[in-house]
Wavefront OBJ file of the C-alpha trace (Angstrom):
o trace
v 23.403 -8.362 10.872
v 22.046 -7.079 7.649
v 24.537 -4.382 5.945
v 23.409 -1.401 5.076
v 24.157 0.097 1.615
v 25.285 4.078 0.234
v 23.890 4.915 -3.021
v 26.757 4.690 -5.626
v 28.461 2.229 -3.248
v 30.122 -1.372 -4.361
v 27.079 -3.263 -2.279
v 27.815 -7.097 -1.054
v 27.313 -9.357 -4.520
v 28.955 -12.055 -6.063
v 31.196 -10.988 -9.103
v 30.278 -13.120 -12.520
v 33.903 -15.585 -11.396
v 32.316 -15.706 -7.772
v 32.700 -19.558 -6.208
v 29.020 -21.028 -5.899
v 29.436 -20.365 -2.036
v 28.745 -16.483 -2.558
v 25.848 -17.052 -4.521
v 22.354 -16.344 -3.073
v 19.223 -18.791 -2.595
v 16.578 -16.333 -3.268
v 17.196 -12.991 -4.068
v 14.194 -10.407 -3.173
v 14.128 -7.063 -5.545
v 12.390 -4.696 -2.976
v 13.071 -3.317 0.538
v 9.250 -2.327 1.267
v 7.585 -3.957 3.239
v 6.455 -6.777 1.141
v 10.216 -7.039 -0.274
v 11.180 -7.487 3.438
v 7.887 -9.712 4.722
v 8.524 -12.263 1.865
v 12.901 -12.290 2.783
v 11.473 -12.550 6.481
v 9.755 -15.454 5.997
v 11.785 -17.069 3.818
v 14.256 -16.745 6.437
v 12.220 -18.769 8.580
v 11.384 -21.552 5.913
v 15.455 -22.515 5.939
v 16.757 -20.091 3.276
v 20.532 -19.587 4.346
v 21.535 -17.419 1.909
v 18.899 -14.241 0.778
v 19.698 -10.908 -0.772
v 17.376 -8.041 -0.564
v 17.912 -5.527 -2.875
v 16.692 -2.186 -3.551
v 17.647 1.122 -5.400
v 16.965 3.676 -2.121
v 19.345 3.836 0.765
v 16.781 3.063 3.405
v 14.220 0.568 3.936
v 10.358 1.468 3.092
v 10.933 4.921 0.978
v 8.037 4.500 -1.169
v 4.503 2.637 -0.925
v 5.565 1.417 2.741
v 6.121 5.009 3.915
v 3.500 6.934 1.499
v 0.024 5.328 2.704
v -2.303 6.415 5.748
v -1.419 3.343 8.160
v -4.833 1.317 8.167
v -5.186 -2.280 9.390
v -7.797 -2.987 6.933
v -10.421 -6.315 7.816
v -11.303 -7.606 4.962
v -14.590 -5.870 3.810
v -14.474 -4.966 0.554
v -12.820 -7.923 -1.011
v -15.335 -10.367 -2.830
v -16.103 -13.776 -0.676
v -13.220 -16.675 -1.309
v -11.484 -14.407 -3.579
v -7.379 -14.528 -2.277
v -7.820 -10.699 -1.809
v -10.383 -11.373 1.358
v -8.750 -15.044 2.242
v -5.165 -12.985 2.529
v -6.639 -9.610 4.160
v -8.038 -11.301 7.110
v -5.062 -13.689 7.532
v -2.686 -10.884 7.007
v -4.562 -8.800 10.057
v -4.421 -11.647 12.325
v -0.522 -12.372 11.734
v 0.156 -8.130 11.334
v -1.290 -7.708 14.921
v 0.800 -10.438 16.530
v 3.800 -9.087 15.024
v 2.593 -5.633 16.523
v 2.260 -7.035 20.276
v 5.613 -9.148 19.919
v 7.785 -6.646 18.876
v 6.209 -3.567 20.768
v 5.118 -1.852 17.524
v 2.135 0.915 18.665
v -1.260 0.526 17.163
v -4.743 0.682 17.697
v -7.735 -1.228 16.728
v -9.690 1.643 16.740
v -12.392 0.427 14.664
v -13.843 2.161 11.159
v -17.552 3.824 10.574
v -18.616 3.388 6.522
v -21.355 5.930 6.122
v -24.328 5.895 3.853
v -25.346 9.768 3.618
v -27.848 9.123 0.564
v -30.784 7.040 -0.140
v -28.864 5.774 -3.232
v -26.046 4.545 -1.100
v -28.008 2.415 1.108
v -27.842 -0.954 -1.535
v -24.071 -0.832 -1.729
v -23.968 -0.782 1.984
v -25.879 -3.510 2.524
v -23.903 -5.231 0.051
v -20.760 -4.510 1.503
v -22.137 -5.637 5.238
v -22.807 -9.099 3.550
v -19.785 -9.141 1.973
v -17.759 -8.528 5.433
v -20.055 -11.555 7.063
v -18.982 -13.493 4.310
v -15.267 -12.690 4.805
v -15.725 -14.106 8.577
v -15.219 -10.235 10.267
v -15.977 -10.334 13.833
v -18.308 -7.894 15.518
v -19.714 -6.596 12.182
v -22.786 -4.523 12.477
v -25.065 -2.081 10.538
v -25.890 0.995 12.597
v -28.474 3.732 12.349
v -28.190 7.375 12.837
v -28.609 7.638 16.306
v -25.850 4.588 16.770
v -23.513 6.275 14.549
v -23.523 9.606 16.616
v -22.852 7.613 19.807
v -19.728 6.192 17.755
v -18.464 8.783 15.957
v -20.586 12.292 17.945
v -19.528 14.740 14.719
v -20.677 11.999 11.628
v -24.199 12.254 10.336
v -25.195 9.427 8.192
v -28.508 7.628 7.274
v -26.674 4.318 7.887
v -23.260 2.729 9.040
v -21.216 -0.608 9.141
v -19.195 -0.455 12.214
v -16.292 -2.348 11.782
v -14.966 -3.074 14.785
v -11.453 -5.065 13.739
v -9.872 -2.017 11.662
v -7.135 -0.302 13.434
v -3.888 1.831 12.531
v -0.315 1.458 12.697
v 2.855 2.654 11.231
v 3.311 0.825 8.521
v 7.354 2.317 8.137
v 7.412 0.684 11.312
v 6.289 -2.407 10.867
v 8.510 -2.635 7.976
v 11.979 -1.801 9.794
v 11.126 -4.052 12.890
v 10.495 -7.031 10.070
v 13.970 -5.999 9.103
v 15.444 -6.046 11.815
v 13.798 -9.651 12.802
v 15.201 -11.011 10.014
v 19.255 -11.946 10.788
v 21.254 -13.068 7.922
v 19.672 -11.717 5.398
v 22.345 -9.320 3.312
v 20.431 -6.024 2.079
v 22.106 -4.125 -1.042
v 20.483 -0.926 -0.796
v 21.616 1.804 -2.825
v 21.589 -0.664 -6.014
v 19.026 -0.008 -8.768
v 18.107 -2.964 -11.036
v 19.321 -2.590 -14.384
v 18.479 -6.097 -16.078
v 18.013 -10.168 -15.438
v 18.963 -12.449 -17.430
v 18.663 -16.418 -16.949
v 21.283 -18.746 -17.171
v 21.193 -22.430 -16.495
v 19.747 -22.918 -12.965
v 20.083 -19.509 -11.739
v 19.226 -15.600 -12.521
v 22.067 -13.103 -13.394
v 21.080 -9.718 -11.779
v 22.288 -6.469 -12.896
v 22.478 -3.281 -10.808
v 24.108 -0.456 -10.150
v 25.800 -1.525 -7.929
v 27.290 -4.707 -9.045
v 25.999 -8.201 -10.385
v 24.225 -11.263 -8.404
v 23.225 -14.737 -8.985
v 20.583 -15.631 -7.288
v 18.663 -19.719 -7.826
v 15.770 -17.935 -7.854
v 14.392 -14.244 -8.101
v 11.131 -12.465 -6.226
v 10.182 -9.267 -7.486
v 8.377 -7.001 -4.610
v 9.277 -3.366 -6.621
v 6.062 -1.942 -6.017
v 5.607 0.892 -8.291
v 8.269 -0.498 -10.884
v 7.090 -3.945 -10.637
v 5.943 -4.165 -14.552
v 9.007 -2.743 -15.634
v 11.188 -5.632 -13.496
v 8.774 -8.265 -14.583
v 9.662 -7.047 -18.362
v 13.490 -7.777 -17.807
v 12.427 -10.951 -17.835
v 10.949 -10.965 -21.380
v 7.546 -11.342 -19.090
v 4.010 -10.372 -20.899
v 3.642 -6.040 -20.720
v 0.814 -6.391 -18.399
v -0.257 -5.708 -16.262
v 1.062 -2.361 -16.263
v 1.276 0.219 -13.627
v -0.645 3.432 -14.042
v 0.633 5.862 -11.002
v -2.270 7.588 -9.519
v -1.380 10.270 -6.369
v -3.127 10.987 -3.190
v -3.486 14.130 -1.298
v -4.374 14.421 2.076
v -5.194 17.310 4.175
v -4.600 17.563 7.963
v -6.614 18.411 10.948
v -5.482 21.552 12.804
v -3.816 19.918 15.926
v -7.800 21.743 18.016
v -10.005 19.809 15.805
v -8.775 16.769 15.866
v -11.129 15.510 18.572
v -13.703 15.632 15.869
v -12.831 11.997 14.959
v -12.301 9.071 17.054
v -10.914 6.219 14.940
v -11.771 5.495 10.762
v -14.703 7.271 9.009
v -15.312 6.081 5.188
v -17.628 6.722 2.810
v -19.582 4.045 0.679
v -17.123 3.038 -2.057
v -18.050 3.940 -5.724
v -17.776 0.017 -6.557
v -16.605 0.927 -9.948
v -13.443 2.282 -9.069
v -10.191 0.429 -6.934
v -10.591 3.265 -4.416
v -12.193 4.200 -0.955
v -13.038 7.698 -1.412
v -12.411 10.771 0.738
v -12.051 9.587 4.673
v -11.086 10.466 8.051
v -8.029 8.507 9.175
v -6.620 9.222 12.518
v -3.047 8.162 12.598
v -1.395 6.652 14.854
v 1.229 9.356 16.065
v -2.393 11.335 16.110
v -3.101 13.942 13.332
v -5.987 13.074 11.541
v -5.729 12.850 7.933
v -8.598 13.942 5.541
v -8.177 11.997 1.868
v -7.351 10.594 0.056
v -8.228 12.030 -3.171
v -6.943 10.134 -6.153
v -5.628 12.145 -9.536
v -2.726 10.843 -12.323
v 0.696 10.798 -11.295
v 3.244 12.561 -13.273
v 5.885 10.477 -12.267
v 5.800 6.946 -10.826
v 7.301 8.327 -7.681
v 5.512 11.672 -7.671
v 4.126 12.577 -4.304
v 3.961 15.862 -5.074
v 2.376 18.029 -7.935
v 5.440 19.805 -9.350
v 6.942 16.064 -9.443
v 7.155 15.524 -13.451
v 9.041 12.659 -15.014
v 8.485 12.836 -19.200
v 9.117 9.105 -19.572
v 7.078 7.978 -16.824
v 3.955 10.311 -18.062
v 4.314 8.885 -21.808
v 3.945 5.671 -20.653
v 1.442 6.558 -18.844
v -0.672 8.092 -21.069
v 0.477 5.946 -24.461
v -1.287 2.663 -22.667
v -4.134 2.160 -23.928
v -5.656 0.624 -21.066
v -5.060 4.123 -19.654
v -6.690 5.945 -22.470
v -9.813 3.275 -22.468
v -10.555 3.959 -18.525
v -10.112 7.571 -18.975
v -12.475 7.993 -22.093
v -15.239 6.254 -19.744
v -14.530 8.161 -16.461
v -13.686 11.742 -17.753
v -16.058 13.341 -15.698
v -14.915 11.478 -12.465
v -11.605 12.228 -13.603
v -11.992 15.732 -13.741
v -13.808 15.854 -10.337
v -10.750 14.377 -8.367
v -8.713 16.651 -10.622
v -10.951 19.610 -9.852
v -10.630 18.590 -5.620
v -7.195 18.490 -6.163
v -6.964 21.971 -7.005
v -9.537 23.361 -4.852
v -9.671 23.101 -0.873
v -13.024 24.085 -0.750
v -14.351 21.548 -3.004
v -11.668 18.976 -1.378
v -13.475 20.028 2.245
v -17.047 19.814 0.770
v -16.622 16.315 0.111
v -15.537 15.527 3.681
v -18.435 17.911 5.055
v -21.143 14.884 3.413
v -20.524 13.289 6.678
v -19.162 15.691 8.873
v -20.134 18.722 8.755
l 1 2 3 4 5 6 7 8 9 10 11 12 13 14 15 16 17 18 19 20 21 22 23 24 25 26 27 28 29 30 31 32 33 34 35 36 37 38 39 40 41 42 43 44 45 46 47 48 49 50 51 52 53 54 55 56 57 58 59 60 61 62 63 64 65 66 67 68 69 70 71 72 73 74 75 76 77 78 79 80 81 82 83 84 85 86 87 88 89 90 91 92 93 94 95 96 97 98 99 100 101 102 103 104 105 106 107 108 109 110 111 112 113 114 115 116 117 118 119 120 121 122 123 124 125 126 127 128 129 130 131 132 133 134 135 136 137 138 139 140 141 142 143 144 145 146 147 148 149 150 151 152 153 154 155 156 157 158 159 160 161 162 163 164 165 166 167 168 169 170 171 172 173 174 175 176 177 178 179 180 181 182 183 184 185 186 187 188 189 190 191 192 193 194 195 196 197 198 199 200 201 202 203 204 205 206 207 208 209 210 211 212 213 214 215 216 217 218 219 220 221 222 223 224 225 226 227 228 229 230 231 232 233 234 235 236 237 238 239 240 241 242 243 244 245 246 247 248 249 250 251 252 253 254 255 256 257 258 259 260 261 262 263 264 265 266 267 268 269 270 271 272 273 274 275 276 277 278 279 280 281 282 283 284 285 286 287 288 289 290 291 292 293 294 295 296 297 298 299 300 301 302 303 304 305 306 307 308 309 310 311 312 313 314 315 316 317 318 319 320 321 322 323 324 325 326 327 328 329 330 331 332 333 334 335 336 337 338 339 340 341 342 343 344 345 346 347 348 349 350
C-alpha cells in the first residue's frame, strides 16, 4: 500500500550509496490529481517501481481541491486542437472511473446564455465549435426553451450542453490513489533541486534524495519553477490569478438546476461569472478572476513578497496588464464589492 508521509519526516528514498534495486522507474513530482492520474497509469503500463512525491501531507491540497468540480465537454477548445481531442476523451474515461469506483456525480448538463445582441456571434461560434468537437446532444435554445431548462435564467439565446456534469474532483483524486498499489508516495517532501547524471535524475527534497530513470513534473502552480531546476527555458511562466466564489443561502438554492455560464469573453482564458451547483449541493456563484498575491493564495490577506515580484517583474505580466487595465480593474472592483459581484450574476438571473 502506498505510505503516507509527515511533513519534516525521513520519507521512503534511496540514499546517494543506495543499490540500483531501491531506485525508482519514474518518479512523479505532484500528488494532485494529474501527479496521481499519470503514476496511475503508469502503473498499469508495467512500471514496477514509481515514486510520487509532493511537498503537502495529503493528496490534492491545491488545484485538485480549489476548483468548482465541473465535468467539462469539450466546447470551448478549438477543433483538432489536443485541448478538445483530450477534453472529450478525458470525460469519457473520468465518468467510467466515477461508476467503477462509486464516486457521486451528476451529468447535470450546462446552459451558456447569450443576454445581449452582441453576444449572439460568439455563441454561435461556440455551438459550431462543440459540433466540431463531436459533443452529443448539443443544441441552441431560445428563450422560451431556456426557461423550461433552467425556470429562473433569462437569456436571448442558449447552448444546452447536455454532457457537462459535476463531481468531486478531491475525490476522484484519492480513489485514483488508492487504485493505484505499489506506488510509494513521499508526501511531506518539498523539491529542492534535479540534477542529471548519467541515465538517471538526482532529486533533492526535503526530505531526502531520489534517483529516479526518468522524472514527470505534475506541480501545478510551481510547475515553471520545477521545470527551471532543470536548466529548462523560463517560460512559460505561471502568473497566479484567484477566484472567489459566493454561495447560495441553503433556501435559494432551488434557483438553479445544474451549470449556468455566460458567453466567454474569447479574449481571455476564463469562463466568466456562473452558477455551479456542486455536487454535495450548495450552489456556487463565480468565479471572478483577480491577481494572486501568492502562488498559493486562496485568500486575500494571503501575501507572499517573492511570489508577487515575480509576478509582477514578468513582463509578459506587465504586457497583458497594460492592454486589459480596465478589465483588470473590473474583476478587481467585483472582488471588493458584493453588489457589483451579484449584478453580474443578476444578467441572467435576476
Amino acid at each position: 500500500m502506498p505510505t503516507r508521509g509527515r511533513r519534516g519526516a525521513t520519507l521512503p528514498m534511496p540514499t546517494a550509496d543506495a543499490d540500483a534495486a531501491t531506485r525508482y522507474d519514474v518518479a512523479v513530482i505532484g500528488a494532485g490529481i494529474l501527479g496521481l492520474a499519470t503514476a496511475r497509469e503508469l502503473a498499469r503500463r508495467g512500471e514496477r517501481r514509481i515514486l510520487v512525491i509532493d511537498k503537502e501531507r495529503t493528496q490534492a491540497t491545491h488545484q485538485t481541491g480549489h476548483n468548482s468540480g465541473v465535468i467539462h465537454s469539450g466546447l470551448y477548445y478549438t477543433p483538432g486542437s489536443a485541448k478538445a481531442r483530450l477534453c472529450v476523451a478525458g470525460r469519457h474515461l473520468l465518468l467510467e472511473f466515477c461508476n467503477e469506483q462509486d464516486i457521486a456525480h451528476d451529468i447535470c448538463g450546462k446552459l451558456v446564455v447569450a443576454v445581449e445582441e452582441s453576444e449572439l456571434a460568439e455563441l454561435q461560434t461556440l455551438y459550431e465549435r462543440g459540433i466540431a468537437n463531436g459533443l452529443r446532444g448539443l443544441r441552441l435554445v431560445d428563450a422560451q426553451e431556456i426557461r423550461e431548462i433552467e425556470p429562473a435564467v433569462r437569456g436571448l439565446r442558449a447552448i444546452w450542453v447536455p454532457e457537462a456534469g459535476i463531481v468531486n474532483y478531491r475525490d476522484v483524486a484519492l480513489a485514483i490513489a488508492r487504485d493505484t498499489p505499489g506506488v510509494t508516495f513521499g508526501l511531506g517532501a518539498r523539491v529542492t533541486g534535479l540534477r542529471v547524471t548519467s541515465g538517471e535524475v538526482e532529486i533533492q527534497t526535503t526530505g531526502g534524495t531520489a534517483r529516479a530513470e526518468n522524472v514527470i513534473a505534475c506541480a501545478g502552480l510551481h510547475s515553471d519553477r520545477i521545470a527551471r531546476m532543470t536548466g529548462a527555458a523560463p517560460e512559460p511562466r505561471i502568473i497566479p490569478f484567484r477566484g472567489d466564489y459566493w454561495v447560495l443561502k441553503p433556501e435559494r438554492r432551488g434557483l438553479i438546476r445544474g451549470l449556468v455560464y455566460p458567453v466567454p469573453d474569447s479574449r481571455f482564458p476564463f469562463l466568466g461569472i456562473h452558477f455551479t451547483r456542486r455536487i454535495e449541493g450548495p450552489v456556487w456563484c463565480g468565479p471572478n478572476a483577480v491577481l494572486a498575491f501568492a502562488r498559493e493564495g486562496y485568500r486575500r490577506r494571503d501575501v507572499d513578497l517573492g511570489d508577487l515580484a515575480e509576478a509582477v517583474g514578468y513582463g509578459g505580466f506587465r504586457a497583458l496588464a497594460a492592454k486589459y487595465w480596465r478589465t483588470g480593474l473590473a474583476e478587481l472592483a467585483r472582488d471588493l464589492s458584493k453588489r457589483l459581484f451579484l449584478d453580474a450574476l443578476r444578467r441572467y438571473v435576476p
